[in-house]
C-alpha positions in Angstrom: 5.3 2.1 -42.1 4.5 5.5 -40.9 4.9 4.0 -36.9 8.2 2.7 -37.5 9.6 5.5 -38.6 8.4 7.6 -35.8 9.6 4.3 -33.6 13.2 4.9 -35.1 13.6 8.4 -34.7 12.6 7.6 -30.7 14.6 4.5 -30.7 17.6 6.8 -31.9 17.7 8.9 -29.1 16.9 6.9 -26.0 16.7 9.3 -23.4 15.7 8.9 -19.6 13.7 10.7 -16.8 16.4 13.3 -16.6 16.7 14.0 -20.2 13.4 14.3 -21.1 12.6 16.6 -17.8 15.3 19.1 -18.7 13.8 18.8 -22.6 10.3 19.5 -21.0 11.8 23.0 -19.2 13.8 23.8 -22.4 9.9 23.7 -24.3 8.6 25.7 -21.0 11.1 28.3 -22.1 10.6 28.4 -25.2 6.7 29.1 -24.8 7.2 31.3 -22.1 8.1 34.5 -23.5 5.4 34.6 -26.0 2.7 33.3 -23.7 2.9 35.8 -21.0 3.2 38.4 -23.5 -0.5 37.8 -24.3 -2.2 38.2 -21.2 0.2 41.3 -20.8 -1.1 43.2 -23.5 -4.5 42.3 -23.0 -5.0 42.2 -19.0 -6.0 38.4 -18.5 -4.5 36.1 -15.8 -0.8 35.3 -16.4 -1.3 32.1 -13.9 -4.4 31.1 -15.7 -2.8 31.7 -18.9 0.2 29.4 -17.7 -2.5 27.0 -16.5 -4.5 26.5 -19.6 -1.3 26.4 -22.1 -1.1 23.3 -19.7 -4.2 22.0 -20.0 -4.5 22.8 -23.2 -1.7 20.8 -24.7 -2.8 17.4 -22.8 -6.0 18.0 -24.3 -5.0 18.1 -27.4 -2.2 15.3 -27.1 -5.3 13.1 -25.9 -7.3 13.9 -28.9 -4.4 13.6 -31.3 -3.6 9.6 -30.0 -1.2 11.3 -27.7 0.9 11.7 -31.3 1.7 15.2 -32.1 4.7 17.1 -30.5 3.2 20.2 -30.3 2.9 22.5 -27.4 -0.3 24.9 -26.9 0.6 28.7 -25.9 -1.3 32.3 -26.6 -2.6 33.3 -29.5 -1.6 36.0 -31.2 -4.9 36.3 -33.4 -7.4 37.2 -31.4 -5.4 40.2 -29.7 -7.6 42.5 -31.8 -11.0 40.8 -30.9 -10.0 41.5 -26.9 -9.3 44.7 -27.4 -12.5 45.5 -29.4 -14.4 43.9 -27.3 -13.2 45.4 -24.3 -13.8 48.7 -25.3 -17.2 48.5 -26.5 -17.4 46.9 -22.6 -15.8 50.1 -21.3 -18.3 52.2 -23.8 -21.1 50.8 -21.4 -19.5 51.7 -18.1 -17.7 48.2 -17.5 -14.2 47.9 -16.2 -11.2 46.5 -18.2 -11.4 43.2 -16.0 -15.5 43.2 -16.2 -14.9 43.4 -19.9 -13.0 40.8 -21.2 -15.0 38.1 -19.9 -17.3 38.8 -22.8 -14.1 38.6 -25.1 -14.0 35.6 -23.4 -17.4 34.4 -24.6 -16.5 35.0 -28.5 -13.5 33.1 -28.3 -15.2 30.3 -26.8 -17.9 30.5 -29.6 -15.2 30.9 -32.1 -13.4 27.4 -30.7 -17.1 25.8 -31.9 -15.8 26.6 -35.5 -13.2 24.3 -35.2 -15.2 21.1 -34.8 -17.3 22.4 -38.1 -13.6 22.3 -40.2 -12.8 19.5 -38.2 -16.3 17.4 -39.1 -15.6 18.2 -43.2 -11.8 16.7 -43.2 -13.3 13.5 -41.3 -16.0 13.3 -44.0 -14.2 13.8 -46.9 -11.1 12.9 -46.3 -7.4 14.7 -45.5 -6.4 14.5 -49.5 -9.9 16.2 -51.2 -9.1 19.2 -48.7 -5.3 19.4 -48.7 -4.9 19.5 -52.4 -6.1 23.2 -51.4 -2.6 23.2 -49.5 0.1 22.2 -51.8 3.6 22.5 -50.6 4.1 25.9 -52.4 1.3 27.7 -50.5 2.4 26.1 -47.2 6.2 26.7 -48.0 6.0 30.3 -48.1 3.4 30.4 -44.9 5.7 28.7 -42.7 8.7 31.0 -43.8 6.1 34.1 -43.6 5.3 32.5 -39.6 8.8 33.0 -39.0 9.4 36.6 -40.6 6.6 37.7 -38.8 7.4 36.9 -35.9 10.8 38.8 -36.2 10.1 42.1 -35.6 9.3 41.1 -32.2 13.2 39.6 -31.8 14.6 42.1 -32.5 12.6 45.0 -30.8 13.4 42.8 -27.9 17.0 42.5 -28.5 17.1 46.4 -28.9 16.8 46.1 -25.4 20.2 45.1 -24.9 22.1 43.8 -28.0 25.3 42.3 -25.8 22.9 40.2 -24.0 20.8 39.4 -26.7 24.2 38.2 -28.3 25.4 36.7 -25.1 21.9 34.0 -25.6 22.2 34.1 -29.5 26.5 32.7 -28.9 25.5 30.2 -25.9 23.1 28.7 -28.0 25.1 28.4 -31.6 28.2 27.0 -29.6 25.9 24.4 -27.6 24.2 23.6 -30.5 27.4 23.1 -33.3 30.2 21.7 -30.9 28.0 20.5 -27.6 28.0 17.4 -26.6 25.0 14.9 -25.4 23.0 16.8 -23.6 24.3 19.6 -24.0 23.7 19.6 -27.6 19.6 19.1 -27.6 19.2 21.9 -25.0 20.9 24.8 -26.4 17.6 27.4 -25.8 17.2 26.6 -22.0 20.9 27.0 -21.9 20.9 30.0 -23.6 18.2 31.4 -21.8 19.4 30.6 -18.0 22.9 32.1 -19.1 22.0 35.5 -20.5 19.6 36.0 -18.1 22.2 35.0 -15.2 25.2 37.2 -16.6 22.6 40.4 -16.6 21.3 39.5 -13.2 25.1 39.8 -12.3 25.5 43.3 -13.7 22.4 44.4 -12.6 20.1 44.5 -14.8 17.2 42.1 -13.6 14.4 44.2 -11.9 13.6 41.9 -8.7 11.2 43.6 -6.7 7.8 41.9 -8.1 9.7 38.4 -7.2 9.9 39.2 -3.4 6.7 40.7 -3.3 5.0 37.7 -5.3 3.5 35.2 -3.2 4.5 31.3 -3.2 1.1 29.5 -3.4 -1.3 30.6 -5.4 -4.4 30.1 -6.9 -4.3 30.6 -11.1 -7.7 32.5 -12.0 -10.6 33.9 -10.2 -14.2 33.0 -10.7 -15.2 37.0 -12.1 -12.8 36.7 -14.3 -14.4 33.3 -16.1 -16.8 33.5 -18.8 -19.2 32.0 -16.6 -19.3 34.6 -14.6 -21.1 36.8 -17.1 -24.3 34.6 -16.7 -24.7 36.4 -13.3 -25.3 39.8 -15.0 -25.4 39.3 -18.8 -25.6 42.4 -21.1 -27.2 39.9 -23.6 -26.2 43.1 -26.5 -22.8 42.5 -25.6 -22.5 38.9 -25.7 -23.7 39.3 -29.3 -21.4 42.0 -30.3 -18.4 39.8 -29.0 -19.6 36.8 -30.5 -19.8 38.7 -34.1 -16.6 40.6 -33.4 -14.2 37.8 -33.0 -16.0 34.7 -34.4 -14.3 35.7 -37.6 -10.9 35.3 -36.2 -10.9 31.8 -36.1 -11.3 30.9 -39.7 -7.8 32.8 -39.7 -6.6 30.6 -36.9 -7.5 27.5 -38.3 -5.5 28.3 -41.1 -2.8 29.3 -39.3 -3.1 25.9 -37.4 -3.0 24.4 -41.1 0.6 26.1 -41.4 1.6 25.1 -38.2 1.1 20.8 -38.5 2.8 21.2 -41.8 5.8 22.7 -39.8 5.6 20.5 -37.9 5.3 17.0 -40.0 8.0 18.9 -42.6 10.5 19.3 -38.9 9.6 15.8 -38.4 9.5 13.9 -41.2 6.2 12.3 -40.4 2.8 13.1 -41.7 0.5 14.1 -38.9 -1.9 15.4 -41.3 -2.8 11.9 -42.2 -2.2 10.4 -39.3 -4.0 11.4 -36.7 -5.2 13.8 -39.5 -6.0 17.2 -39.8 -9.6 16.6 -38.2 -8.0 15.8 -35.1 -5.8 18.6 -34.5 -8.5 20.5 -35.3 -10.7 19.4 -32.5 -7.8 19.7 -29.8 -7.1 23.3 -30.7 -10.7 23.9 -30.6 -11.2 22.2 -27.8 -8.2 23.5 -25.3 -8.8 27.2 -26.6 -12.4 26.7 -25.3 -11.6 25.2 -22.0 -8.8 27.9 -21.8 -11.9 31.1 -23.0 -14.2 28.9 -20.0 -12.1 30.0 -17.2 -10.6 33.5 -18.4 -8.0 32.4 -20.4 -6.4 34.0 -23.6 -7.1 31.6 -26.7 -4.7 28.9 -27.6 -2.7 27.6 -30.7 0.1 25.6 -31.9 3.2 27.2 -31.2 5.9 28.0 -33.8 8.4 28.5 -31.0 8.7 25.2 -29.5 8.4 23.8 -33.2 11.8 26.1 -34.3 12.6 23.6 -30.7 11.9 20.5 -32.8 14.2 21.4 -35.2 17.2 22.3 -33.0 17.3 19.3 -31.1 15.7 16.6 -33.3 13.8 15.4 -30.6 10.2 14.6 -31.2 9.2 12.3 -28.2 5.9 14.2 -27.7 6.6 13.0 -23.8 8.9 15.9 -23.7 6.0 17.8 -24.6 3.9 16.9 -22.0 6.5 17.1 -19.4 6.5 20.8 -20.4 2.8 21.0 -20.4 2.5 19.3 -16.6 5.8 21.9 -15.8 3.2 24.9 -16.6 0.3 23.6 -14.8 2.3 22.8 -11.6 4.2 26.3 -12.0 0.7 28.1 -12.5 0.0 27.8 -9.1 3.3 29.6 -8.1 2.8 33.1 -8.5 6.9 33.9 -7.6 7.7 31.8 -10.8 5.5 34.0 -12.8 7.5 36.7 -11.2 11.0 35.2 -11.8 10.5 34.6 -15.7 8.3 37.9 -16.4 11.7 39.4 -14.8 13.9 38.0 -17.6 15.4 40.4 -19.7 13.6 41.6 -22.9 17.1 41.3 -24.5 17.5 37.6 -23.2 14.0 36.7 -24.6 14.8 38.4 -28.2 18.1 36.2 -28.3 16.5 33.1 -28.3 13.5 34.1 -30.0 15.5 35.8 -33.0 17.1 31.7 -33.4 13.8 30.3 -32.3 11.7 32.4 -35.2 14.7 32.2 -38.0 14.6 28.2 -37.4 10.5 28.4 -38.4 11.3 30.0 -41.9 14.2 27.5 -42.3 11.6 25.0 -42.2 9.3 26.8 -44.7 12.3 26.9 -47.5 13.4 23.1 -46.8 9.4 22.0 -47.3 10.0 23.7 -50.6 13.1 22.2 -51.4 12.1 18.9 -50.3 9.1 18.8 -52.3 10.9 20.1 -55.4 8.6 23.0 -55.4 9.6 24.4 -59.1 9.5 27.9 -58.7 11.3 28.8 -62.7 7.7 28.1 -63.3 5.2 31.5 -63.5 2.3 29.9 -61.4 4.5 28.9 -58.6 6.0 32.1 -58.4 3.2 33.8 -58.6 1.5 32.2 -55.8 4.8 32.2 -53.7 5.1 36.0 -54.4 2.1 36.7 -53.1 1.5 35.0 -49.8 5.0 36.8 -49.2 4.5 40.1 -49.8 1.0 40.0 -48.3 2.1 38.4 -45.3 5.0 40.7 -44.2 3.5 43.7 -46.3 0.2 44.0 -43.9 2.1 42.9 -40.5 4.5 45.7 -41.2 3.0 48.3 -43.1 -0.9 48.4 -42.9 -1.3 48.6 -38.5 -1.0 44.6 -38.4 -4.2 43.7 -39.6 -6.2 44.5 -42.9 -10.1 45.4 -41.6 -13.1 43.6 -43.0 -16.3 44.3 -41.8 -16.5 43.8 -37.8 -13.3 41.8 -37.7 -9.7 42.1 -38.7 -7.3 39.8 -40.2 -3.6 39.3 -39.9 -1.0 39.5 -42.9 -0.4 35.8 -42.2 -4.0 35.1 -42.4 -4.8 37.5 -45.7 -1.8 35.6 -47.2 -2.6 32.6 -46.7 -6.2 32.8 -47.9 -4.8 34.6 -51.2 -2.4 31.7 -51.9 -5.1 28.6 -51.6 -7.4 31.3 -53.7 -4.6 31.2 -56.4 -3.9 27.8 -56.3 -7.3 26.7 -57.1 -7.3 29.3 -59.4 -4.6 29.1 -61.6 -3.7 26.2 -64.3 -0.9 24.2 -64.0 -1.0 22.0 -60.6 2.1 20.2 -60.7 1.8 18.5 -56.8 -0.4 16.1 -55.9 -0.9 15.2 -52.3 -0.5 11.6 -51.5 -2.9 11.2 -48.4 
């Protein structure tokens, strides 16, 4: 049953090689922003980054029965764990670039952890481990993803507000009164104009594009995680390991959040089918490949799923279009160049419709399921992941500290909610797996 209507909602929409290529660069741009931003702040390889949010996603499409649309980018989460990391390496004499390699080595071990949540869903089943996740703790997650990511929309539209707008109109008008194509590709449309019209006034900084080199190749082998076997500082390798190992119990439930965006955007239940224990093991798996060769972590991206949603498109073809788009474009240095020369403004436009799309999802999973929130327990539990979530992100340095890790708001929240769901009497939802 569940086939056919994924079938239909393909069947509705036939669309051909040149549809579906210009959907694939509409996801690339919708990734983009955040992605680079990672290896930005931390000092990893853009190109590898770009190369392994490739990889990554076929990877997990392949372990997923090529099923899920969802893209792989940077993760957020482990932002902390680099930085730690890199300056207990700088506390021994190492360099920035000989230090996160170690990082490198924690997040690798921290991908193993995957597989271990992965192996309990296959043994006891989707249903006996989602009753934890009922729709009013995954409701108010999804619409915490999306107020989270906010404040990064509009510090970037700061930057500019007429261009932000300029983005934020192009893709409203495309999107309400378009027509066939033009209607499903409102964010690449959006993009490509803002950042044309400030190129015109002048206010695209060009200079790293000429210098930037056509051909090149993504990552370097000192920059790997194997290259720390050369010379290991075995005491750092553990320190790592126990720094950001942690991190990725947050992530996976983060990654939780994320499929239920995803099958709510959809209308398909991916957490049954492939289930859970498979989307597990492909975002374990392509953020350990991506750790293997220098690459920041990956995860499911709330970006291109706030993509989903605008267009209604859920071929996950177009998702691998965009995923082959980022490998090929990895190995073009002057591309990098050209998109980390967009406009901060441009990039806060579409992510301010992008991120307000992802907590539109979260309050029609609740209204879908009828989540009865005149009821105390509900509203308890919905209360809570809220304030926690956008409380700590805003107004506690991002992250609440525990021991030798850190977690996010989202991840504090989301922890609190299934502890107060299996908690507190009165479960009126029962997951039909």
């Amino acid at each position: 049953m569940e086939q056919e209507q994924q079938a239909a909602i393909y069947d509705a929409r036939p669309l051909g090689v040149g549809r579906m290529t210009v959907l694939g660069l509409q996801h690339l741009f919708a990734m983009f922003g955040a992605t680079v931003l990672v290896p930005l702040i931390t000092g990893l390889s853009v190109s590898a980054t770009l190369l392994f949010a490739g990889v990554g996603t076929l990877v997990f499409h392949a372990l997923t029965k090529w099923r899920v649309p969802a893209f792989l980018g940077s993760s957020f989460a482990f932002l902390g764990g680099y930085a730690t990391v890199s300056e207990m390496g700088m506390a021994k004499g190492l360099t920035l670039a000989q230090a996160l390699p170690y990082a490198c080595i924690g997040v690798l071990c921290s991908g193993v952890l995957y597989f271990v949540l992965a192996a309990l869903f296959a043994a006891f089943g989707a249903r006996k481990v989602l009753r934890f996740f009922p729709p009013v703790v995954t409701g108010p997650i999804i619409i915490s993803i999306g107020l989270i990511l906010s404040g990064s929309a509009i510090q970037n539209c700061n930057q500019n507000w007429w261009i932000a707008l300029l983005a934020i109109t192009i893709i409203i008008n495309c999107n309400i009164w378009g027509r066939r194509m033009i209607k499903i590709v409102p964010i690449l449309l959006g993009a490509l104009g803002s950042y044309v019209i400030a190129a015109c006034f002048g206010m695209v900084d060009f200079t790293q594009v000429r210098q930037a080199a056509w051909v090149g190749l993504p990552f370097r082998w000192e920059d790997t995680a194997m290259a720390v076997l050369e010379r290991p500082d075995w005491g750092l390798v553990v320190a790592a390991i126990i720094a950001i190992l942690p991190i990725s119990v947050a992530t996976m439930v983060e990654h939780i959040g994320d499929m239920c965006a995803i099958s709510s955007t959809t209308g398909i239940n991916y957490l049954d089918n492939p289930g859970l224990h498979r989307t597990l093991m492909g975002d374990g798996l392509a953020t350990m490949v991506a750790a293997l060769f220098g690459a920041p972590a990956n995860t499911t991206y709330g970006e291109n799923t706030g993509v989903l949603n605008i267009t209604r498109v859920f071929d996950p073809k177009v998702i691998r279009i965009a995923a082959l788009f980022s490998i090929l474009l990895s190995f073009c240095p002057k591309f990098a160049a050209v998109i980390s020369a967009m406009p901060a403004a441009t990039i806060g436009g579409v992510s301010l419709v992008l991120y307000g799309m992802i907590s539109a999802v979260g309050v029609r999973n609740l209204v879908e399921n009828r989540v009865d929130l005149t009821s105390s327990r509900n509203l308890i539990i919905a209360a809570v992941i809220l304030v926690l979530a956008i409380g700590i992100k805003y107004g506690a340095n991002d992250a609440v500290s525990i021991g030798f890790t850190s977690l996010s708001g989202l991840a504090v929240a989301a922890l609190a909610g299934i502890f107060l769901n299996a908690i507190l009497p009165g479960k009126d939802y029962d997951f039909k797996g």
